[in-house]
Steps between C-alpha positions, in 0.01 A plus 500: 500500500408680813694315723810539286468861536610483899770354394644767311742755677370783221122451611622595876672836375207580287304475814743716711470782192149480496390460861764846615320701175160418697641553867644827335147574365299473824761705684498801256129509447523593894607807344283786442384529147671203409177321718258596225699300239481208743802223579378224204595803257794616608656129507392508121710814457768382705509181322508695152806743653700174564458413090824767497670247750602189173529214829230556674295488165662170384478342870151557497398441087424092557290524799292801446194260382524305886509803676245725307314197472461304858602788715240750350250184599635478837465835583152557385377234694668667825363824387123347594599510837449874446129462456295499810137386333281582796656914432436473183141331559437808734589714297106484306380379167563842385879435508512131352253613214710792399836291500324234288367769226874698510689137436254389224458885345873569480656173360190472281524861405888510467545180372265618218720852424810338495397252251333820280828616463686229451689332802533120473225327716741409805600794544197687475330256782798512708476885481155485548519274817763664676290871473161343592601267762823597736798617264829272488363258721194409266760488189666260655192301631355477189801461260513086596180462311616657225592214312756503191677298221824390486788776493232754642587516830776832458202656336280419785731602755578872288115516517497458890743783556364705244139469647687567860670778385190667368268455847739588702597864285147593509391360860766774571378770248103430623624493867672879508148594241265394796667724807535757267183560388333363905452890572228529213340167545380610877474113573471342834788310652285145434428662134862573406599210628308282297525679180917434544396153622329427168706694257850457577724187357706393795412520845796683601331753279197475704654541832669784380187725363282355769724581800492862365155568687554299769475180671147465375613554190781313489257182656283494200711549265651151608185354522403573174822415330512191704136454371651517119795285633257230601419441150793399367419121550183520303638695213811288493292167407281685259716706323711145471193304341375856335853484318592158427201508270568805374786393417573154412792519326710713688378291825654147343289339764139521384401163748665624796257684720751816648379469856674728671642279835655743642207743568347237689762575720474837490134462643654256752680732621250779530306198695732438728623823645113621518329232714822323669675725754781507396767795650480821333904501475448162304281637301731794417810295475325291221361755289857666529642192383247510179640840391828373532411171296287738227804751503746194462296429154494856421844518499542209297279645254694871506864292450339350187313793323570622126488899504476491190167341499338691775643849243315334133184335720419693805318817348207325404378331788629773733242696273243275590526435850530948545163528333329196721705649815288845467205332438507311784584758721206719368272177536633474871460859587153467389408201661642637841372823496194318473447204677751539794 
């Protein structure tokens, strides 16, 4: 079945749709303000805009699975090569700790508000993963082990945009709160930086408040978010046992253990570009090649939405993830003010 796929001319247009939305993304999110929504969101949007274009929809209807599917996988795993371990190592117990308690408290916490007020399970953990880990990129890292029955997979795939949609809206929102109210916080540069480092969603978000005070601000907020990003491989394979017996019956596959495969290559990755030297335009051309693999799915995934759907289902877990978002930011303001 895979094979056949390269076969077909359709699959090679679908790719040429796809891959200029995400080379489109990473230009414009050069951009000012357009940077704080980040390049994997913008594809998404540009991929939605093209739903008013009827060919490009239909070219790309039968191979949005593949490329949502084994591109998103492909570009995670290049996106590890944007981990250096021995920074993040240096960067103190202090930093690792706090990342691990933010991850676990915020899809614990949201996961638990969503499902209060009555979003379906996927979506509330999908939600909850992409504001406590790293935004689009952790919706999309976690969504494989989200495992469904037959004729679910639309559903699935509204809940990954939805859940996209939502982190990256109030990434955006909590990004402009946090330099707004900097003046009254009288933080340090290292202070600030890791408050945005461990509240925001994306880590174009964090870049963007964290560069506001400077380059020491701007250095750990990427530590910090790339402290939160480290955990995606861990919460992946536990959320994906964590849910299969949750949920048995929407799984279908209650003997299959969902490793996720891929993260070992994510960690691979992160491996290989820390203790092999490897050149740092290598390094850079690879990661840049995971956003446009990520944005390539995120297109996909914006050519196949139902607006409708976001309109009847999004309030509730936009609710959600709002009230988590402002108590994580108090929680991180705390912490920093504190221990930093």
């Amino acid at each position: 079945m895979t094979m056949e796929i390269f076969k077909r001319k359709q699959f090679y247009i679908a790719v040429l749709i796809t891959l200029a939305c995400a080379i489109l993304g990473s230009y414009l999110a050069n951009f000012p303000g357009l940077s704080m929504v980040g390049s994997l969101v913008i594809a998404l949007i540009l991929g939605m805009l093209l739903q008013a274009v009827p060919a490009a929809k239909s070219a790309v209807k039968n191979d949005v699975g593949f490329i949502s599917n084994k591109l998103l996988r492909l570009g995670i795993i290049l996106l590890g090569f944007k981990l250096n371990l021995i920074t993040l190592a240096h960067a103190g117990v202090k930093t690792i700790l706090l990342a691990m308690i933010v991850v676990t408290g915020m899809i614990t916490l949201t996961y638990w508000v969503a499902r209060k007020l009555g979003v379906s399970s996927s979506l509330a953990i999908l939600t909850a993963s992409g504001t406590g880990i790293c935004g689009a990129a952790a919706v999309m890292g976690i969504s494989p082990q989200i495992q469904v029955g037959p004729g679910q997979a639309e559903k699935k795939r509204e809940d990954e945009v939805l859940a996209i949609a939502i982190v990256a809206i109030l990434g955006t929102v909590f990004t402009l709160i946090e330099i707004l109210i900097k003046p009254l916080l009288h933080f340090t540069p290292t202070q600030f930086g890791v408050m945005a480092g461990g509240s925001l969603h994306e880590i174009a978000h964090a870049v963007a408040a964290g560069s506001s005070v400077g380059p020491v601000g701007l250095n750990e907020a990427i530590i910090m978010k790339l402290s939160r990003v480290l955990l995606l491989a861990p919460a992946a394979l536990i959320i994906g046992i964590w849910y299969q017996k949750a949920h048995p019956v929407e799984s279908g596959a209650r003997q299959k253990l969902p490793i996720p495969w891929f993260m070992g290559g994510f960690i691979l990755a992160s491996i290989v570009g820390t203790f092999f030297s490897l050149p740092a335009g290598l390094i850079t051309l690879l990661v840049k090649a995971a956003y446009i693999f990520l944005g390539m799915a995120m297109a996909a995934l914006g050519l196949s939405v139902n607006f409708r759907v976001i309109v009847e289902r999004g309030h509730r877990p936009f609710l959600a993830a709002t009230m988590t978002s402002f108590v994580l930011m108090l929680f991180t303001m705390t912490v920093a003010k504190f221990m930093f």
